[in-house]
N, C-alpha and C positions, 0 to 999 in steps of 0.2 A: 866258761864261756866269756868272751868277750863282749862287753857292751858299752859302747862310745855314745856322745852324748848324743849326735843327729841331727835333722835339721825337723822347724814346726811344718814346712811346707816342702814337697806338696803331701798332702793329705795320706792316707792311707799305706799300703806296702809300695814302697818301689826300688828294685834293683838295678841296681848299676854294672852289677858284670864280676862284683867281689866282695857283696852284700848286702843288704837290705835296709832300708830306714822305714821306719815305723811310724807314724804321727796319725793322732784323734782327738777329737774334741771333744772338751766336758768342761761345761762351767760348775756342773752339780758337783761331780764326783770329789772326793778327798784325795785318793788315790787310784790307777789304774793299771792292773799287771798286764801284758802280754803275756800270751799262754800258749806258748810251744808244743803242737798236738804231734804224739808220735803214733805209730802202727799199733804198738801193741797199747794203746787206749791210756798210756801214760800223758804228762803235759808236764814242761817248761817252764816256770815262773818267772817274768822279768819286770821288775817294777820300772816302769819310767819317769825317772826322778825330775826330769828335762821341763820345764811347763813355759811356754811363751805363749800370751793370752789365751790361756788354756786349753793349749794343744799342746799332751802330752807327747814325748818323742825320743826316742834312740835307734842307735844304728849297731847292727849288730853284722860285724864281717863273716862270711861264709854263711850266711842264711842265703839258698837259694832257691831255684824255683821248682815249684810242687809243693812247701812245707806248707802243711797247713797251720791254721793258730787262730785265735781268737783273742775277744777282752776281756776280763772282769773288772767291773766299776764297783770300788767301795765307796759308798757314800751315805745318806741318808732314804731309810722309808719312809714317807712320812706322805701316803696317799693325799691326805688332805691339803697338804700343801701340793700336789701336785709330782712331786720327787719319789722316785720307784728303782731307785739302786739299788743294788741285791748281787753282792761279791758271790753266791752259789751258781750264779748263771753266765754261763758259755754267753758271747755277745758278738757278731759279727759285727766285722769292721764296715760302716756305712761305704768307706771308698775301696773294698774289694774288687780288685777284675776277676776274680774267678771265687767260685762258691763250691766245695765238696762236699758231697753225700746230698742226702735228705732228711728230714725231721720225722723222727719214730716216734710219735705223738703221747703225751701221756702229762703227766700231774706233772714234774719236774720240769718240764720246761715254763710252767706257770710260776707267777710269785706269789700268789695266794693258793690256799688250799681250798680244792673244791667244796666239802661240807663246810668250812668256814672262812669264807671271804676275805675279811677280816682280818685274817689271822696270816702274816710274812710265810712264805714258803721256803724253807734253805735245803731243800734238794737240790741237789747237782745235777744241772742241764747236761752239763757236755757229753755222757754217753748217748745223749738223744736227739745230740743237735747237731746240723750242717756245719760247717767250719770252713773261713774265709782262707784263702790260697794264694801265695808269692806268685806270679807268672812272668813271666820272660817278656819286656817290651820289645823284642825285637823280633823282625818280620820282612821277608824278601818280598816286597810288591813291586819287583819288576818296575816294567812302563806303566803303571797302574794311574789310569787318570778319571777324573769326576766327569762322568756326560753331560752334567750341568745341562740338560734338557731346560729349553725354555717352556714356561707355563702352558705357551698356545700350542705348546706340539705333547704335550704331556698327557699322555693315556693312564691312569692309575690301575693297578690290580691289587687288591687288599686279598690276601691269602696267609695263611695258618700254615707256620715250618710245619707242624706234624701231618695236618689235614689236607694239606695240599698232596703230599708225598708218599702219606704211608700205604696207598694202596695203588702207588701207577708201577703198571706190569713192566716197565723194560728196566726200572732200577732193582740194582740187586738188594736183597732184602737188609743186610746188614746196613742198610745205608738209609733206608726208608725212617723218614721221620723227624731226619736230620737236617744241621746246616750243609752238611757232607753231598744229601740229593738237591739242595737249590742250586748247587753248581754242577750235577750232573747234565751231558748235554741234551738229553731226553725234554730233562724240564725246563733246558733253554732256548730249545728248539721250539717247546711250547709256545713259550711267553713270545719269544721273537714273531714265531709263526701269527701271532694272533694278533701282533701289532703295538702290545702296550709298551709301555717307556720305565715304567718305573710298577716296582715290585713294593706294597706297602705292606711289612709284615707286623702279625697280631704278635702283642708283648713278649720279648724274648733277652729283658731284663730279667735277672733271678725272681722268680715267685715261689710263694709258697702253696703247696699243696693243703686247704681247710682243713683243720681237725674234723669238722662235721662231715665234710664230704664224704673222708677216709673213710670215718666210723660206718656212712652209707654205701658204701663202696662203689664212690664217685670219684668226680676228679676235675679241679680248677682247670678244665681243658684250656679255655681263653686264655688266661695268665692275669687276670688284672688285679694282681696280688702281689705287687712285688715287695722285695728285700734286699735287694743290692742291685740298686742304680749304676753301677759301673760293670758288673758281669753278663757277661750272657747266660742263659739257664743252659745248665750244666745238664739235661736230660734232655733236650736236642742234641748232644754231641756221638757220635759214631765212633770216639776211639778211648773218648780217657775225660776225667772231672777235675783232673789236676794243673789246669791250664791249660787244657789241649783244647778246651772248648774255644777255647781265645784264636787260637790258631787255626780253626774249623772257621771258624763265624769269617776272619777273615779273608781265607782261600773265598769262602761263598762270593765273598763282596767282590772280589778282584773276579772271581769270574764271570760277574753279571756285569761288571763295569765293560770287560773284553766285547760283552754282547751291546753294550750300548744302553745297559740298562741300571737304573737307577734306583737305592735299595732305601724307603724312606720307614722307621722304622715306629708303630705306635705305642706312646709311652702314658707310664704312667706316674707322673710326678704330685701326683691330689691328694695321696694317701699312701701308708704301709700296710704291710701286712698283719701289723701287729694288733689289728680291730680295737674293739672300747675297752672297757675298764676290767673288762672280763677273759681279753684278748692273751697270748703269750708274750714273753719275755724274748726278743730274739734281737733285739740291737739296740735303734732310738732311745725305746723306753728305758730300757737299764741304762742310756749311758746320759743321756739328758733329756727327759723328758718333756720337759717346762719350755725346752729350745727350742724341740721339733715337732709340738703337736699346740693345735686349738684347742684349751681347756676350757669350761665352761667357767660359768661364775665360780661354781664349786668344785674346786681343782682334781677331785679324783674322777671327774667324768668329761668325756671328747665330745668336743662340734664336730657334727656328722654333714657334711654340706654335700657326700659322694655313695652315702648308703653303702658304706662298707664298715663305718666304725669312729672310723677318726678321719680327720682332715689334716694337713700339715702347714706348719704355720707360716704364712706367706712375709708377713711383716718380719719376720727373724731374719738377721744378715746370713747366718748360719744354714736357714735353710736355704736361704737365695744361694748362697756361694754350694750350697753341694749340687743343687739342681745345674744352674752354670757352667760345673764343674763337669758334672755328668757330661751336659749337651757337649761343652767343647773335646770332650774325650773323644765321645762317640766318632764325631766328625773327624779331630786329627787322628785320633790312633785307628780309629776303626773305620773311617772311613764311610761312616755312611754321607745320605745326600739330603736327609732334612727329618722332619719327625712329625709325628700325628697326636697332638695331645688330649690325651683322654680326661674328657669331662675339664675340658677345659677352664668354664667359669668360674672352677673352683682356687684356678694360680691366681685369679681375677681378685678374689676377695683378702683383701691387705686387711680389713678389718671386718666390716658383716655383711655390707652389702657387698654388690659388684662397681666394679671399680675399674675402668678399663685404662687408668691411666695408673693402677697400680704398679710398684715396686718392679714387679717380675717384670713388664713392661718395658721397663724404662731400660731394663739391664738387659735384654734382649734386643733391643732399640739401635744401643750402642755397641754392642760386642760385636768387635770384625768379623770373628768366625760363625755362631750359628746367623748374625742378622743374613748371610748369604746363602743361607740352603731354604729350603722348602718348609716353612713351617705352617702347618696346616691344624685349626681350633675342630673341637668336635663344642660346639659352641653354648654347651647347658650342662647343667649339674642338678641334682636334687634338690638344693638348698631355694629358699625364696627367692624369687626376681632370676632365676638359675638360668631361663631362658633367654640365650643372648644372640640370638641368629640374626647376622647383621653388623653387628656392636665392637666388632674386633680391632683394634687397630690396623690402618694403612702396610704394614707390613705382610699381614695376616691372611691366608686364605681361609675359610671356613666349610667343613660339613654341613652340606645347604638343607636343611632338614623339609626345606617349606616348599624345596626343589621335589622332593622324594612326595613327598603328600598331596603334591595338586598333582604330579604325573600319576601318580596313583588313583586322584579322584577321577581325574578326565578321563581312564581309559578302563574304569569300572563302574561309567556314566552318572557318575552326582551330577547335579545341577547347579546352576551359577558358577561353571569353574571357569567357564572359556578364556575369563578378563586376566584372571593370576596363571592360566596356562601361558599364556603371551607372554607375559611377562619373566616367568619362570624359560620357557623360549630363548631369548633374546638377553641372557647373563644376569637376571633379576636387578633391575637398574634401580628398581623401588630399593631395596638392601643397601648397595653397596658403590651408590653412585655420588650420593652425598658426601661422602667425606672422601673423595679422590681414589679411592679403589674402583677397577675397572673387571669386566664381566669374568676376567682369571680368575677374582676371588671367591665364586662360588667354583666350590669340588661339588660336582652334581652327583649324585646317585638316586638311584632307585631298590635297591637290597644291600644290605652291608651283612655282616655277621653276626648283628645285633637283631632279629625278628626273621620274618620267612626268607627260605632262599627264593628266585622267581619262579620257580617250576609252583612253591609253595603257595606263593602270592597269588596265583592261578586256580588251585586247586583245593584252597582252603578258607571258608569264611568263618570259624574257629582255631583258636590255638588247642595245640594235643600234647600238651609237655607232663604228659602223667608219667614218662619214666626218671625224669628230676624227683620224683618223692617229692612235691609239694604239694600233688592234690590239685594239678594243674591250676591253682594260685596264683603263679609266678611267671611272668611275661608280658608284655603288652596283650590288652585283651580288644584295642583300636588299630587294627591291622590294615582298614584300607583296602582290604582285599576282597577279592571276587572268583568262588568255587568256578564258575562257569554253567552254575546248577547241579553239579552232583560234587559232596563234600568229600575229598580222598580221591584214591586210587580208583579207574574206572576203566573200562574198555567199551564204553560206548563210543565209536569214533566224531560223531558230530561234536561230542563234549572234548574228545583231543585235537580235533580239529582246531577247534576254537582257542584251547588253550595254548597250541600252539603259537596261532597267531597273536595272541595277547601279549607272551611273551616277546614274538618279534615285533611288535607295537610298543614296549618298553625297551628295549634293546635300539632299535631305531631312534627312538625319541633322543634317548639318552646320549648318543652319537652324532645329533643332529643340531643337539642345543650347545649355546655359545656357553665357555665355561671350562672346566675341568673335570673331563669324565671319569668316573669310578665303577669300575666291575667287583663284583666279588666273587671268589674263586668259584671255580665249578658252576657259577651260572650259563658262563658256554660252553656245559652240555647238559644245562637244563638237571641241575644235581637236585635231590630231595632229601629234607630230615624227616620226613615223615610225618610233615605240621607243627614241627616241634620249632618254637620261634625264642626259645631261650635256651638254645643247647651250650649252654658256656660249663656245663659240667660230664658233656658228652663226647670222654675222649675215647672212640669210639666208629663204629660203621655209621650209626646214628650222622657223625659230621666229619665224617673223613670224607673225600671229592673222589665218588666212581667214576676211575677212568674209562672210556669206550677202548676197543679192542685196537693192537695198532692197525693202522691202513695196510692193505696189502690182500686183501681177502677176496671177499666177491663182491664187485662193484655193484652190484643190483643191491644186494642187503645193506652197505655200507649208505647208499643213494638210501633206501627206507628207514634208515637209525635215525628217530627223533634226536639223539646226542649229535650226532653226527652232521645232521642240519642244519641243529641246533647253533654249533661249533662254525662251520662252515659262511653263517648269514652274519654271526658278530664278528668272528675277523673281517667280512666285505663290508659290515659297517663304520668298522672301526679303521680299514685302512680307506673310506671312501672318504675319512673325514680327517684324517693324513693326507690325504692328498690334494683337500683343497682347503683354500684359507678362508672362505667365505663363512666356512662351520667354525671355524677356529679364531674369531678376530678378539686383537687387544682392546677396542674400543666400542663404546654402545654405539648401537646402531642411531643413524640423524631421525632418520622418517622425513629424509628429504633430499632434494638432488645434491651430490657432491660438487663443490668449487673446484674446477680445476681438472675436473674430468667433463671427456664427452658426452656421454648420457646427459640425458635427459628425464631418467626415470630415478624415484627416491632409493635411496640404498637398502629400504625395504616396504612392503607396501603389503597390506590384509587385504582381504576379499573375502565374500561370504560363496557358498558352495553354488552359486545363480554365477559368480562372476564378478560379483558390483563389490564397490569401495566397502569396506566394515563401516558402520555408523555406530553410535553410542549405544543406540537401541537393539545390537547385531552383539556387542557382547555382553550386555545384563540380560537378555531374554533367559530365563528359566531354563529352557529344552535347549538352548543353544548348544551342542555338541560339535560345530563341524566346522572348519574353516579351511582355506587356502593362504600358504604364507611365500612372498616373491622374496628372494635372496638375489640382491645384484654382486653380481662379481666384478663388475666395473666401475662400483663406486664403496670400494675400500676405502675407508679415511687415512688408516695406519700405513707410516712407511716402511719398506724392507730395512734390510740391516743396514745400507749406501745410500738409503736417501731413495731410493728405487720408487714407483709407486707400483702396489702387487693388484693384479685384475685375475679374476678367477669367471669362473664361467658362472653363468645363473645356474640358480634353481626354484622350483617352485613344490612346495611341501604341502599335500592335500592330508588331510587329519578326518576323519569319519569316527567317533568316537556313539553314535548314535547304534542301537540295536537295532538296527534294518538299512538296508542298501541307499544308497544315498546318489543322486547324479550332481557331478561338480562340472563347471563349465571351465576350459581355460580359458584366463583373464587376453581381449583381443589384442592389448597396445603394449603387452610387454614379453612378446616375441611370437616371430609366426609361426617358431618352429622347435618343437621339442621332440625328446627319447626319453621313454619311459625307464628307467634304471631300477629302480623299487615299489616293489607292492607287499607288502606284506599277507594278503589275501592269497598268495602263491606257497606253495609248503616250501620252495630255497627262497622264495625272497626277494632273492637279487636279478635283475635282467639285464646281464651286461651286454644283450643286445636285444634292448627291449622297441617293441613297435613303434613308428613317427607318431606326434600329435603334432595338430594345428591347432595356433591361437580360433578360438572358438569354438575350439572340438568338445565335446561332451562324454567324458568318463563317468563310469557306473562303481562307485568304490562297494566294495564287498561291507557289511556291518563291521565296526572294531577292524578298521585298517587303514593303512597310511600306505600313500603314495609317491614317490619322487621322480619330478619332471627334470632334464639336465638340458641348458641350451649352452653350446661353445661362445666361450669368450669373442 
């Protein structure tokens, strides 16, 4: 075999068309072989003699794509100091695009032995372990272009490759679960139909499947385990694990781009898969330890600041440059459109506390490529001071968590919420007004894939996660939530009645406020886990998304399918608020008349359910549940894209958040003349030819529902 000397950069395998160059980093290691894996369970030995700042590297002609191979790092054990090389273990390459097989879990892929800790393990991994994969960078993406969707027109949908797919009836089965069904047009018919923009998918970076789980016979359904930052997981792929997944993932993208939609994907850059000191051997650890993780004062044990094991070390140039490395991949080669960072405070911590003007920060700040896509904080971590909603840099949108918790209080009626309901309203201005981010940067939700779905939220004032084998333990036990009065499953209709509407009282809200709205899948058609608010190991019916039957059947059943209704009131919510800009503005609202426009009236104005101005004492009263909120559409501050000034029609949004029927008056002096569009008190919801109201007219809002008044511009 041939082997030339290569270059140190870039990183990991990359072919050129007449063979492969090889390059890894280890400041530990002594020396490090590349290992040539063949079919019949043989392997290739090539040392890489090459070292330029300690990136190991050769080029070896006719390596092409599919071969699999791995590292072995010789160098020091020596736990205490932190160093944990061990030449018996198979090591994936950190910058692999493609990852094969899976891990057949057992003692050998460990470095210690289970009865003795202590004591170096030199079993041989490779019969048990995934193996890193050459793939072909090359790819016909046509006219393939970024929708670069602007923030105010951006609908998010956070949905699971498997769980979204693996059980909608018009894909064929082979294809269920795959990157292969998010470009079928079934499920793009969906997404388009329903209005959203952008597809935010759960981790589909390589992860590892737990040793614990397997043993239970469960399964890291979620993915927030990953192992190769540059691959796709190679078991979403429908045709092959040898790089075919590479070329899956990509058709996906270029067909959702055709649709106009934009594919943001959530990552996990805080941690490996490789847990604490107890954890396996599968890449980091054996090739540099010391580089890529938070060691504690006493080097054989991990800062855990993400409650998975280990944390990875922010301050290392090393780590920055893979993370970096990864983001710009993702976006030039693959083409996504931005990324959801999980547990974010944790890239935050350069040293122990939070740090928002840390390291990662700053390289994010300035790079051409990801500073222009979508980058969105899930803004907390486990560690002290973790809680950082708000705190993000100017660039930064954030998981509005405090968005999701007052929607939740006020319409499961706590008391004292009316004041932070407003505010949460109208783009949380208290967050993210101070340092020059404007109401974009809250991503609103109200359910994610993290706690109940909304059917759940409805129907459950406990968690039921007893089939995770924890002795339902495990999950948020402060849900927020409100049964309706009876816990579970029920056929009482007064109790579905209600629940219904609660759910379109969340679904509305969430459509209604200024921001960036987030659905999570299968909540438009009202999906259930069965109370279960920690399904991340429930790869399963438990959290797969029941699809409703397709359309075409008998319009009377179809018109009575709670899914169906369900499905039908968030798409008219979601394109009600497509289609005006009054729901969608770049800037906070004045609370007072615009310069430069006709009106006369403020750009937005409270009222209490009598008709009369809010006063200070109207939102601290205790019982306060219920207000009226005016939206002028004729005093937009923001210009269009030419300088334009954009006028939208009013509206006026009645909130009844009270257990009993409430009469609101409409307000006399800010129009004489409305059409009711929305009630939620109605099982569709929507009244696209809803009855006149007159200023002064008196509406009777049903308990737990909102209304929406429309006047033309």
């Amino acid at each position: 075999m041939q082997v030339w000397p290569g270059q140190a950069y870039p990183l990991g395998a990359t072919y050129d068309g007449a063979g492969t160059n090889f390059a890894v980093f280890s400041e530990t290691a002594e020396r490090i072989e590349l290992c040539l894996l063949h079919d019949d369970g043989s392997e290739t030995a090539v040392d890489l003699h090459e070292t330029d700042a300690f990136v190991r590297h050769a080029y070896l002609p006719g390596i092409m794509p599919g071969q699999r191979y791995g590292f072995r790092a010789h160098g020091p054990y020596e736990p205490e100091r932190g160093h944990r090389c061990n030449s018996a273990k198979l090591l994936l390459d950190p910058y692999a695009r493609a990852v094969g097989g899976q891990i057949d879990w057992g003692e050998a892929v460990y470095g210690y032995h289970f009865e003795r800790p202590e004591k170096r393990n030199d079993m041989d991994s490779a019969p048990h372990m995934m193996s890193s994969v050459v793939v072909n960078p090359y790819f016909d993406w046509g006219d393939d272009r970024p929708p670069r969707t602007d923030y105010h027109r951006t609908v998010i949908y956070e949905a699971h490759v498997k769980g979204l797919t693996m059980l909608h009836p018009e894909l064929p089965e082979e294809l269920r679960g795959t990157y292969a069904a998010l470009a079928h047009p079934a499920v793009i018919d969906h997404l388009t139909k329903l209005g959203v923009t952008a597809l935010e998918l759960m981790p589909v970076h390589q992860f590892v499947q737990d040793h614990r789980l397997v043993d239970s016979s469960l399964a890291n359904y979620w993915g927030y385990n990953t192992i190769g930052f540059f691959a796709p997981h190679n078991a979403y792929a429908s045709w092959g694990d040898r790089g075919q997944q590479v070329l899956e993932f990509k058709s996906a993208v270029r067909a959702l781009h055709a649709a106009g939609i934009e594919v943001i994907l959530d990552v996990v850059y805080n941690h490996t898969a490789e847990g604490n000191h107890l954890g396996p051997t599968l890449s980091f650890r054996g090739l540099d330890n010391v580089s890529y993780y938070r060691l504690t004062d006493d080097p054989r044990y991990y800062m855990d600041t993400t409650g998975t094991g280990n944390s990875l070390l922010m301050r290392s140039p090393h780590v920055l440059q893979l993370i970096m490395d990864s983001l710009r991949y993702w976006v030039t080669e693959m083409r996504v459109d931005g990324f959801r960072f999980d547990l974010a405070a944790t890239l935050a911590r350069q040293f122990h506390e939070v740090d928002r003007l840390s390291s990662f920060f700053d390289l994010v700040q300035q790079d051409p490529v990801v500073s222009q896509v979508k980058l969105i904080a899930e803004p907390w971590d486990v560690g002290e001071g973790g809680y950082q909603v708000g705190n993000f840099p100017p660039l930064w949108t954030e998981w509005n968590g405090k968005f999701r918790d007052t929607v939740r209080d006020m319409w499961r009626g706590e008391p004292r919420t009316l004041a932070e309901f407003g505010s949460r309203l109208t783009g949380s201005s208290d967050l993210y007004q101070g340092d020059g981010r404007r109401p974009l940067a809250s991503v609103n939700f109200v359910t994610c894939h993290d706690g109940f779905t909304l059917h759940d939220l409805v129907s459950y004032n406990e968690k039921h996660n007893e089939a995770n084998g924890e002795d339902n333990q495990d999950g948020e036990s402060h849900n927020r939530s409100w049964n309706c009065g009876v816990e579970g499953e029920t056929d009482d209709p007064e109790v579905l009645t209600l629940r219904e509407r609660q759910m379109r009282n969340f679904i509305a809200t969430l459509m209604l406020s200024q921001g960036v709205p987030m659905l999570s899948h299968g909540d438009e058609f009202a999906r259930t886990q069965g109370g279960n608010n920690n399904a991340y190991c429930q790869d399963n019916e438990i959290s797969w998304v029941r699809w409703p039957a397709p359309r075409g059947g008998d319009s009377g059943a179809e018109e009575a399918d709670p899914a169906r209704r369900m499905f039908d009131f968030t798409r008219a919510m979601v394109w009600l608020r497509r289609d005006h800009a009054v729901f969608r503005r770049r800037r906070f609202f004045h609370g007072r008349p615009m310069q430069g426009t006709h009106d006369e009236l403020s750009d937005i104005s409270w009222f209490t359910p009598e008709g009369e101005d809010m006063v200070q004492r109207d939102w601290q009263a205790d019982q306060a549940k219920s207000l009226t909120v005016f939206l002028n559409g004729s005093a937009i501050s923001e210009p269009g894209p030419r300088g334009e000034a954009i006028t939208d029609d009013s509206f006026l949004l009645m909130f009844n958040a009270h257990d009993e029927p409430m009469e609101f008056t409409v307000p006399v002096d800010h129009g004489r003349q409305w059409q009711l569009i929305v009630d939620t008190a109605r099982p569709e919801g929507v009244e696209p030819d809803g009855p006149k109201v007159q200023g002064g007219d008196r509406l009777t809002l049903t308990d737990r529902s909102l209304t929406v008044l429309q006047r033309p511009a």
